[in-house]
C-alpha positions in Angstrom: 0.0 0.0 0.0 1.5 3.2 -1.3 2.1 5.8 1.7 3.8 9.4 1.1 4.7 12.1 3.5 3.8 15.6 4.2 4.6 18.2 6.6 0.9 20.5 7.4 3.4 22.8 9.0 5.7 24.8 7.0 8.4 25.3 9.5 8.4 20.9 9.5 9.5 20.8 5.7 13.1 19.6 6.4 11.7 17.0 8.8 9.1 15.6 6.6 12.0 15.4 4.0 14.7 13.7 6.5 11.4 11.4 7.4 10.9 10.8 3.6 14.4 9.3 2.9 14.7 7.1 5.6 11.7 5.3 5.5 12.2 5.7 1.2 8.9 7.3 1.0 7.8 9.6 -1.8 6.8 13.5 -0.4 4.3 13.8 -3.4 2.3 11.2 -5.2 -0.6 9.4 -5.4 -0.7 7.8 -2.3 -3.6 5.8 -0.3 -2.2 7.0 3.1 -0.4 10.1 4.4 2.5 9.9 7.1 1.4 13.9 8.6 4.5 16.1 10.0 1.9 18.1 12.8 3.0 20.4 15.7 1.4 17.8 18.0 3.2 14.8 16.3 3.6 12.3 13.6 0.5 11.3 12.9 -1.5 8.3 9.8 -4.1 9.4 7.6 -5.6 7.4 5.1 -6.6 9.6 2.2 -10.0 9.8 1.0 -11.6 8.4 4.0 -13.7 10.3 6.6 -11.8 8.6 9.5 -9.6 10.7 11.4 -5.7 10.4 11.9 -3.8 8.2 13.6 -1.4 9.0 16.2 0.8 7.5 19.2 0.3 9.7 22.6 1.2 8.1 25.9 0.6 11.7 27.7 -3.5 12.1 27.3 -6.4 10.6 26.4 -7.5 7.2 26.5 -3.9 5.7 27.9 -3.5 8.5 30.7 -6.7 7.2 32.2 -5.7 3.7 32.2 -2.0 4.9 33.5 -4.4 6.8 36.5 -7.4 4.2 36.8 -6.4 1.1 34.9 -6.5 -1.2 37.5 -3.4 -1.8 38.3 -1.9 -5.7 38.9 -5.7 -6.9 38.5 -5.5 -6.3 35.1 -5.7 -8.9 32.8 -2.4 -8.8 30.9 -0.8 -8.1 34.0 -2.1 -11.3 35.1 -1.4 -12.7 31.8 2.6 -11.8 32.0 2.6 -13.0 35.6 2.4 -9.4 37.3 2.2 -9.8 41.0 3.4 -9.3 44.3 7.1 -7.6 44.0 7.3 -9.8 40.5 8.0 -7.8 37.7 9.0 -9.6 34.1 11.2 -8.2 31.9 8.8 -8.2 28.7 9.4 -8.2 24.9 6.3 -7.1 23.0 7.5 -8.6 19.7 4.0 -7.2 17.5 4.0 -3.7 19.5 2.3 -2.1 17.0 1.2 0.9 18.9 2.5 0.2 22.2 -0.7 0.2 23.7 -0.1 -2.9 25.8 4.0 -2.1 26.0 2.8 1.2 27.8 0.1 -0.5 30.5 3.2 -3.0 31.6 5.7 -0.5 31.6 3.0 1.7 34.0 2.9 -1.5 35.7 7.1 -1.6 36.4 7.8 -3.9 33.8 11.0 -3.4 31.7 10.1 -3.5 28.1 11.8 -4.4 24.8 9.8 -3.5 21.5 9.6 -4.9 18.4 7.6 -3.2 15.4 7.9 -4.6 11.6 6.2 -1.8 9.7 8.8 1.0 9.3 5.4 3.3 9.3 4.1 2.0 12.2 7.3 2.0 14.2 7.9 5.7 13.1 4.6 6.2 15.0 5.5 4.4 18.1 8.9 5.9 18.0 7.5 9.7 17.9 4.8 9.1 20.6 7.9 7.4 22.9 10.3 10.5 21.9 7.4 12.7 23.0 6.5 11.4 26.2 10.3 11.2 27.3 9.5 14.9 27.7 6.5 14.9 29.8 6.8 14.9 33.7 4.0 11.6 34.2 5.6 9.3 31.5 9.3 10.2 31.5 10.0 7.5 33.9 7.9 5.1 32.3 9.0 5.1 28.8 12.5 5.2 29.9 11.7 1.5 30.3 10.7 1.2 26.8 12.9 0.2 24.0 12.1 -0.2 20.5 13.8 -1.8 17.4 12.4 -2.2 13.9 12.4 -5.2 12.0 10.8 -8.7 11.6 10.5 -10.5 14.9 10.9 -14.0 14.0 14.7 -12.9 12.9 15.6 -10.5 15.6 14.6 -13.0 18.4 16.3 -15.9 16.6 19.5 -13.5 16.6 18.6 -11.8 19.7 21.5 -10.2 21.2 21.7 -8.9 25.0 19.5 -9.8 28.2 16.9 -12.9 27.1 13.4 -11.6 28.2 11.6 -13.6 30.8 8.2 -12.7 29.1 7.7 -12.9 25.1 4.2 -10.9 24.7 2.6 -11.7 21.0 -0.7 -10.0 19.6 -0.5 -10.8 16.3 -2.7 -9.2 13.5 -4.9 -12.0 12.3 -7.0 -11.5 8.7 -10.4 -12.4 10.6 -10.5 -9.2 13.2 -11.4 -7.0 9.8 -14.6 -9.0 10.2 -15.3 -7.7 14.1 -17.2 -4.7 15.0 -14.8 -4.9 17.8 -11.9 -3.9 15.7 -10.8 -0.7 16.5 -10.2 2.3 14.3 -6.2 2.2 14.0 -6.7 -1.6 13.3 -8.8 -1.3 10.6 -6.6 1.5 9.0 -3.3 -0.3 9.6 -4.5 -4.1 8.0 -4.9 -2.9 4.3 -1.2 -1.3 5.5 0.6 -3.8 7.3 -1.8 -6.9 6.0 -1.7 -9.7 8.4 0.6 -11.9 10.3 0.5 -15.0 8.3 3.6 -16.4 9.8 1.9 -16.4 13.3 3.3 -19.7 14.3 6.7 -19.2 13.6 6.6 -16.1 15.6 5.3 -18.3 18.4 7.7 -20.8 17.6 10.5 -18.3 18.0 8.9 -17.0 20.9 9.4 -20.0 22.7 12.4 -21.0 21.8 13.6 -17.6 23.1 11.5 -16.7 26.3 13.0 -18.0 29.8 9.5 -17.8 31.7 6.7 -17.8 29.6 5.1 -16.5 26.4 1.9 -15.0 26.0 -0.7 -14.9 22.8 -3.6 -12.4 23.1 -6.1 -13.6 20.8 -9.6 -12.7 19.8 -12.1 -14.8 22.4 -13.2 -17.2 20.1 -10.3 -16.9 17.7 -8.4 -20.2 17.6 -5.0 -20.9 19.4 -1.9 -20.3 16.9 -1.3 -23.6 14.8 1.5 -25.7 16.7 2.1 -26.2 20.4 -0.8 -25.8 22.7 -1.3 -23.3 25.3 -0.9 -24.7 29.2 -4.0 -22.6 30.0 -5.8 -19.0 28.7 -7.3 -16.0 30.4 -10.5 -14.9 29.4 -12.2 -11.8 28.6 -15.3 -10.2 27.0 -13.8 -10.0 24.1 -10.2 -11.2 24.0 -8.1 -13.6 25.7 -4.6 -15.0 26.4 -3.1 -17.9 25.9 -0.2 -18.6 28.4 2.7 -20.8 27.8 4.5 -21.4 30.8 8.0 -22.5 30.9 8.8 -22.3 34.3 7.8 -19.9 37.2 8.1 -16.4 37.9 9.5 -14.8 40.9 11.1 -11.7 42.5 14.5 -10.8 42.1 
């Protein structure tokens, strides 16, 4: 899917081009989606399409009331990646996509490695992280975020430095385009970044890598990922997650 980028600013012309040659993206064009240079951030727009923009922000909205009210430890995924007590994993979110999920753990006191395929999609992620590095309530937190870009399946097969306890996977699957559930970002990002066919290699990978555990959120009546069988799930009202121990967790 064709993608170009623009500044809406005029005083963001020389980023828009420095963003435009390293991602190799065209600044004019016909294009289906827009990568927007905007005084409140990088933001997605898919051309022609009454849906608004997509951006990453850790600072307001929907993810600073989960960071205030969320929950805390009773939350499911912090269930899911074994969250309790003093026990705090060191996580890799190898689909972060938007680092929804990355963010909620890392609020949590989990350390957190990223992964992101889609160069687009990791630009996002990347500018919302670089932009709440300079706010007061989520400097601390995304200091325990790191990201990389590139395909998951190879950079945890060649994984280089501390081996994550936790390997947390939410892979795109084809069937969420056919949920009313699916949210806005998803269903502008699947005709972007399609869908993760090679879901059970990413698992396999997973496993082969993660000392604790690894973890598959899934849609609730999706099926389990083709290959080894989850030990047990967690269950929602609309998605779950499938938990594949490898040994326990604990403090320290």
């Amino acid at each position: 899917m064709s993608v170009r980028v623009a500044a809406l600013e005029a005083g963001l012309q020389p980023a828009a081009l420095a963003l435009s040659q390293s991602l190799n993206l065209p600044l004019t064009g016909d294009a289906l989606f827009e990568l927007q240079l905007t005084a409140a951030g990088l933001q997605l727009q898919e051309l022609n399409s009454k849906a608004g923009a997509v951006r990453v922000d850790f600072t307001e909205g929907a993810l600073a009331h989960r960071r205030q009210f969320g929950g805390g430890s009773g939350q499911m995924i912090a269930k899911a990646v074994g969250v309790q007590g003093s026990v705090r994993p060191h996580v890799l979110d190898a689909t972060a996509g938007l680092g929804r999920d990355a963010f909620v753990l890392a609020c949590l006191g989990c350390s957190i490695d990223m992964i992101e395929r889609h160069p687009v999609v990791a630009a996002l992620l990347a500018d919302g992280l670089q932009r709440a590095s300079q706010h007061g309530d989520t400097a601390a937190i995304t200091a325990q975020m790191r990201l990389q870009q590139g395909d998951a399946i190879t950079l945890m097969r060649q994984w280089q430095g501390e081996v994550p306890q936790v390997i947390y996977l939410d892979p795109m699957f084809p069937e969420r385009s056919k949920s009313a559930q699916v949210k806005k970002e998803m269903r502008l990002f699947q005709p972007l970044v399609g869908g993760d066919d090679d879901a059970p290699l990413l698992l396999e990978a997973a496993l082969a890598l993660a000392s604790h555990r690894v973890v598959v959120k899934r849609p609730r009546i999706a099926p389990a990922i083709a290959g080894v069988k989850p030990s047990y799930t967690l269950q929602g009202k609309s998605s779950r997650y499938d938990i594949y121990p490898k040994k326990t967790l604990t403090a320290g």
